[in-house]
C-alpha angles and dihedrals in degrees: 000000000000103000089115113080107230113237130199126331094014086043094063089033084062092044095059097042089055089044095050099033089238093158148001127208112298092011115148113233121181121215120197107222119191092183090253121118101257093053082041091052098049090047089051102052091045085053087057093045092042090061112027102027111022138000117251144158116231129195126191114220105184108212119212097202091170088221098130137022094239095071096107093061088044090050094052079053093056097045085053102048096042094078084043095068093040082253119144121227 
C-alpha cells in the first residue's frame, strides 16, 4: 500500500482526509450509492484509496431517494457496481 503516488481527484481526496482526520487504516465507512455518477464516483475513488493507498472496509449502502423515475435502473447499477469495488452491500 501506498507505493503509487495518488493523482488528481483521489490525490486532494487524501489531502483532505489526512487534514480533517476522516479515517485511519482498516476503518468501515459506509458510502451511500444511489447508482448515479456522483455516488458511483465516490465509490469508486474510496475503492482506489482503499487498495493502493489505505485499508479500508467499504460498504455500499444503496439509497432509494425516490427523486427521479429512473431509480430502479440506477439501483440495479448499484447492485451491480458494489461487488465490483470488494464492497460489501
Amino acid at each position: 500500500m501506498g507505493t503509487t503516488k495518488p493523482t488528481g481527484v483521489v490525490q486532494e481526496v487524501l489531502a483532505l482526509a489526512r487534514e480533517h482526520s476522516l479515517w485511519s487504516p482498516g476503518d468501515r465507512i459506509v458510502v451511500a450509492v444511489s447508482g448515479g455518477t456522483d455516488s458511483v464516483a465516490l465509490l469508486h475513488i474510496l475503492h482506489e484509496i482503499s487498495v493502493i493507498h489505505m485499508p479500508l472496509q467499504l460498504v455500499c449502502a444503496h439509497v432509494h431517494h425516490g427523486f427521479r423515475p429512473e431509480n430502479r435502473m440506477r439501483r440495479l447499477k448499484s447492485t451491480q457496481y458494489c461487488p465490483k469495488a470488494q464492497a460489501s452491500i
